[in-house]
N, C-alpha and C positions, 0 to 999 in steps of 0.2 A: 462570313456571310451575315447579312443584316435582312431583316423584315422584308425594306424596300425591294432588296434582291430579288426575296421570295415571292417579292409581288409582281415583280417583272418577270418571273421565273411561269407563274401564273401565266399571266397574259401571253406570253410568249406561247405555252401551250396551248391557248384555247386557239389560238393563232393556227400557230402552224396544224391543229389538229382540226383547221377552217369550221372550229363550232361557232366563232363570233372574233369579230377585229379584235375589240376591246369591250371594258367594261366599265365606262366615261358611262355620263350622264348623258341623257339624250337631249337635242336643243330644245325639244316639246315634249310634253311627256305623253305617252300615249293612252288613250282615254279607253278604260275597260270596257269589255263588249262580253255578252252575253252570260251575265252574272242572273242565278236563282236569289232572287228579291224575298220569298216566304217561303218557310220549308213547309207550306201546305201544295209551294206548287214543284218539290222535287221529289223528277220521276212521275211528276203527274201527266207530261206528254202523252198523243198516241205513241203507238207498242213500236211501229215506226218509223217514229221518228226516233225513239229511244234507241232501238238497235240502230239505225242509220248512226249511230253516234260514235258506238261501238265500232260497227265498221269500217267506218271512213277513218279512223286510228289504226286499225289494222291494215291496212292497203296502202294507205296514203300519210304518213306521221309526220306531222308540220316541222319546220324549218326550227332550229334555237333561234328563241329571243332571246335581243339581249336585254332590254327590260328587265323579264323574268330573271332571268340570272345575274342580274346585279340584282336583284333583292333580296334572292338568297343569300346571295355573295355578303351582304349588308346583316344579315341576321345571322350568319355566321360568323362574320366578323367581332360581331356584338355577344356573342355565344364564346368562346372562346377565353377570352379574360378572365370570369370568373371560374370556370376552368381551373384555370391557372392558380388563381387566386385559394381556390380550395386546399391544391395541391400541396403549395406555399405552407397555406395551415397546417395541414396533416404534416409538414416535416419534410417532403419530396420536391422539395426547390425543382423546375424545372429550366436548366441552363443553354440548350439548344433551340435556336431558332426556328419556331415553326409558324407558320400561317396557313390558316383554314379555305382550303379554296375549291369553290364549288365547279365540278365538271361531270360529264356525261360518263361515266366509268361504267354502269350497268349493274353494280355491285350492291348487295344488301348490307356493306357493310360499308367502314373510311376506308382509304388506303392510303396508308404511308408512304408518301412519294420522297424517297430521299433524293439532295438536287445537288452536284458537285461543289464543293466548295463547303459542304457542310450544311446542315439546317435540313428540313425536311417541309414539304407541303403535305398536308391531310387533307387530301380529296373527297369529298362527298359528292354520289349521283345526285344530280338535277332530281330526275325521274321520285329516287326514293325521298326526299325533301316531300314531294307533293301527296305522295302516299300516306307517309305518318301524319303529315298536315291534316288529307281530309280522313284518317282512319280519329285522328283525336276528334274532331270537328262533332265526326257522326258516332261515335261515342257516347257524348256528351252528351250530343241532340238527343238519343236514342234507345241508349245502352243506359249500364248500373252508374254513371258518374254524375245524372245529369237529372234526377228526378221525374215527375211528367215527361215522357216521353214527346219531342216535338216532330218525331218521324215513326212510324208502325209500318208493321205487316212487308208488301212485296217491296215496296218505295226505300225501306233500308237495303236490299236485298240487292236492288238494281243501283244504289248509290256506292255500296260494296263495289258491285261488279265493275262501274265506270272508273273509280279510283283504282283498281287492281289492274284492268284493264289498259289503263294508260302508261302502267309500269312493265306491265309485262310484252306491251307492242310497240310505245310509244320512242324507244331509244331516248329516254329521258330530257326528250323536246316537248312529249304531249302529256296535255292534261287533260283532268275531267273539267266540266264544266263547275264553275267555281260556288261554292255553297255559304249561303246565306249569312252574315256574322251569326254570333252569338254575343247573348248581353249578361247583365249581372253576374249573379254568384255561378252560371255557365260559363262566360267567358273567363272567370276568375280560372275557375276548375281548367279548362281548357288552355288556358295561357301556362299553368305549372304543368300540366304534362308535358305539354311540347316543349316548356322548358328544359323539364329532367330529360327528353327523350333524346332531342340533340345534344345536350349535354352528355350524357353514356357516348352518343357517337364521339363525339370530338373526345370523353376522357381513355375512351379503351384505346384509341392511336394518341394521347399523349401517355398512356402506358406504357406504351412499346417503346415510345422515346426513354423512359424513365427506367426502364428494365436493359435499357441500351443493345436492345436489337435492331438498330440500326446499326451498329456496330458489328454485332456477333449474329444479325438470320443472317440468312440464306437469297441471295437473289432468286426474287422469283419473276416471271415476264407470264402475262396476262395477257392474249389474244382476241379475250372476249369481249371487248367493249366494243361499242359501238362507233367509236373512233379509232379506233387501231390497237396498237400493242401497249399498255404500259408497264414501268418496272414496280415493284414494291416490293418487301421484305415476308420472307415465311420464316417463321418458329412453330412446326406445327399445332397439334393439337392441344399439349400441353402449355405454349406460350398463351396460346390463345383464350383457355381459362385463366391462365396468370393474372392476362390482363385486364380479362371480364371482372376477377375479382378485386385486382388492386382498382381498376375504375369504379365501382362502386364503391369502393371503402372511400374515395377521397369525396365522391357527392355525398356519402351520409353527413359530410360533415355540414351541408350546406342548411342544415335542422338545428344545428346547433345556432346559427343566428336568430331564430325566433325564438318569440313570448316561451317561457314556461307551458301556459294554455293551449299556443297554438303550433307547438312541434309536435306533436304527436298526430295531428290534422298536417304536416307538414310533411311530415316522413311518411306516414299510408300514401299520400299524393307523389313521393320523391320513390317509392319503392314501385309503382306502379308506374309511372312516368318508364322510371331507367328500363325495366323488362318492357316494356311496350316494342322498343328497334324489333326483340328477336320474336316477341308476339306475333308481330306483322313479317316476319322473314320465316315463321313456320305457316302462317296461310299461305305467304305467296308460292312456298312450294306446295302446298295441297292443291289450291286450286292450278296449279300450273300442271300436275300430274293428272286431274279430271280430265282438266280441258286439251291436252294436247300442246299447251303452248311452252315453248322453248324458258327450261329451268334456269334464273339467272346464277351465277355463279359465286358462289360463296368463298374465294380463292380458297385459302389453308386452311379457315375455319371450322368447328366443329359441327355437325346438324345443330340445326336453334333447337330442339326441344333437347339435346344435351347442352347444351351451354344455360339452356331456362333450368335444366334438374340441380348443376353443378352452383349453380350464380343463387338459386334460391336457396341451398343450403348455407350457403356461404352467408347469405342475409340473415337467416333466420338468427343464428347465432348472434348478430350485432346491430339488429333496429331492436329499438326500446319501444317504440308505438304501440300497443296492445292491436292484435288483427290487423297487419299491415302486410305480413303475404296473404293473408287471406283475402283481403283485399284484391290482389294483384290478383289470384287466385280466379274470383267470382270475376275481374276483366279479360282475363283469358278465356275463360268457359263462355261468356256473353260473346266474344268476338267469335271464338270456335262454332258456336252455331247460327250466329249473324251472317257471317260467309258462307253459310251452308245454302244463303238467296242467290248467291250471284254466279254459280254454275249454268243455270238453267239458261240466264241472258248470254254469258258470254258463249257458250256449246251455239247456241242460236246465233250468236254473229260472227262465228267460225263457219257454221252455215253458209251461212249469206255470204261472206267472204266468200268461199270457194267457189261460188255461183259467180261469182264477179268474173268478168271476161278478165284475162292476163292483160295487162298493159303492154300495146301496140300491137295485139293479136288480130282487133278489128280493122286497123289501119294498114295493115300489112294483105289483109283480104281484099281491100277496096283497091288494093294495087295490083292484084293478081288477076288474068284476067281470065283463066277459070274459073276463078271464084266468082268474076263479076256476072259470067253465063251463067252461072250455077244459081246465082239468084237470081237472073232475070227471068229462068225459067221456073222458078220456087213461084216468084209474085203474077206469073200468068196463069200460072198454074192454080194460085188462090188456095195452094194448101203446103204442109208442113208446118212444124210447131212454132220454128221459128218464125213465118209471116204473121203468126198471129199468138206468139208468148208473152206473157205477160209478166213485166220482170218482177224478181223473190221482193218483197216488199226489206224496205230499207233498206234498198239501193243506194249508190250517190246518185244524186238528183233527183232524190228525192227529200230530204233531207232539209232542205232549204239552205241559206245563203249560211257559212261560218262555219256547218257541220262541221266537228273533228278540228277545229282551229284550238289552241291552247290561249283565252281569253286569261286575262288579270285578272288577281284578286288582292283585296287589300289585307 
């Protein structure tokens, strides 16, 4: 089994699993649309049009781009080799073919896709790609990593909610509306988290490669995804720290190529980064259990705030950084009550959801022809709520043209 295989092995699935043909360049590239230009104006909408936002993700969750996922496809690609390369260092040669291929899985975590013939794909959700993306973003913007705050009060609360929101409705097609760059010593900060963060994802499934449970788990088949059944491997609960832990021990090494001066700035950033995945996989089950909305599934793994108790111990013993989980520490606490803003919105457009007439409930009335009597006599009549209700505010169509569409970001 070679690379190329695995990358036809890819595309064959996104195929037949009709998320997208392929994942070719397009002949034009398509031109981003409805991108936050100043984070003085995100979340500044009426209340409105904000929840219409929310909404129309929940009712209606747009089609895969394939765009969008070849650019993930692309930074995962580009994620992976040093990886590797870490591994190499630490002594853990890794000899089995694998390639990192982004799909719609619904999973908070990788999955080890092993594909006959030998070699293994490591799946990543679409969906959670966009999540960590805009949780490092508004972090930065916001929270303890980014100084002056560029975002306050309810506007982080609802920009939580939208990015949460799109993971937990959007069958990892939909996104939130995409958030403003960030520049200097922010964007530096921001670019090593997201580094370490995928990184952890891609090294805990070349863990499992390197522990050879691909070999010795257990098949496991997964019904929950939003495209059908997939296979992957379980080592329970105990594999799964194994591998939390030997992944982190091969990124610490990645501190070891900086300045004397600035590994210690290197490693607080690399310890904070890697715990960030189970950061955001222990909101998403809080807020998932507030709000009602359906818990994504964690296959074998163990709850994230065991795996963050297990993994931090496991650190403390081996970053040399002075204050480097504490670090991670004061990013956890800031996120824990940063997400404590986005219940409020998303309870409210679980609301409004319900209010939404079922789709083809009204077109199935207009056919019936008691129904059609039944209002003609409602509108001579000039009364009941219905002739004159006034619909739950952030409706669709209300919303304006793109609501709920998953726009580009660079």
């Amino acid at each position: 089994m070679t690379v190329d295989r695995l990358k036809e092995r890819h595309q064959e699935l996104l195929r037949n699993r009709r998320v997208v043909d392929h994942l070719d360049p397009l002949p034009r590239p398509v031109r981003p649309d409805g991108r936050y230009h100043t984070w003085a104006t995100v979340g500044g909408e009426r209340r409105e049009v904000l929840l219409g936002r929310l909404v129309e993700v929940r009712l209606r969750p747009p089609a895969y781009r394939q765009e969008r996922l070849r650019d993930w496809q692309t930074a995962l690609e580009a994620a992976l080799p040093p990886v590797l390369r870490l591994s190499w260092a630490a002594g853990l040669p890794v000899t089995t073919p694998l390639h990192p291929a982004v799909f719609p899985t619904g999973a908070l975590d990788g999955l080890c896709h092993p594909v006959p013939g030998g070699g293994a794909l490591l799946l990543v959700d679409s969906g959670l790609l966009d999540l960590l993306r805009g949780v490092v973003k508004i972090m930065v913007a916001a929270g303890p990593e980014g100084g002056e705050p560029l975002l306050a009060g309810e506007r982080v609360g609802y920009a939580l909610a939208e990015a949460f929101n799109a993971h937990l409705h959007g069958n990892g097609a939909a996104r939130p509306r995409p958030l403003p760059e960030l520049s200097g010593a922010r964007a530096a900060v921001a670019g090593e988290l997201w580094r370490h963060a995928l990184g952890f994802l891609l090294a805990h499934e070349v863990a499992h490669v390197l522990r050879g449970d691909l070999v010795s788990g257990v098949r496991w088949t997964e019904a929950r995804t939003p495209v059908g059944v997939l296979d992957a491997r379980s080592v329970g609960w105990a594999g799964e720290h194994d591998a939390d832990r030997l992944a982190a021990s091969v990124l610490l090494r990645d501190a070891d190529r900086a300045a004397p001066r600035e590994r210690d700035e290197r490693e607080r950033l690399l310890v904070v980064g890697l715990l960030l995945p189970l950061f955001v996989q222990e909101a998403v089950h809080a807020l998932a259990e507030r709000t009602g909305a359906p818990v994504p599934f964690a296959g074998c793994h163990p709850p994230a705030a065991a795996r963050v108790g297990a993994l931090v111990e496991h650190l403390a013993r081996r970053v040399r950084a002075p204050g480097a989980v504490e670090r991670a520490a004061r990013a956890s606490a800031w996120l824990e009550e940063a997400v404590d803003g986005a219940p409020p919105w998303l309870l409210a457009a679980r609301e409004l959801a319900e209010e939404e007439p079922e789709p083809g409930r009204e077109r199935a009335a207009a056919h019936h022809p008691a129904k059609r009597r039944g209002r003609r006599v409602t509108r001579q009549a000039g009364s009941g709520a219905q002739a004159g209700r006034t619909p739950p505010t952030g409706q669709a169509g209300q919303t304006g043209q793109g609501a709920g569409r998953a726009p580009d970001e660079g």
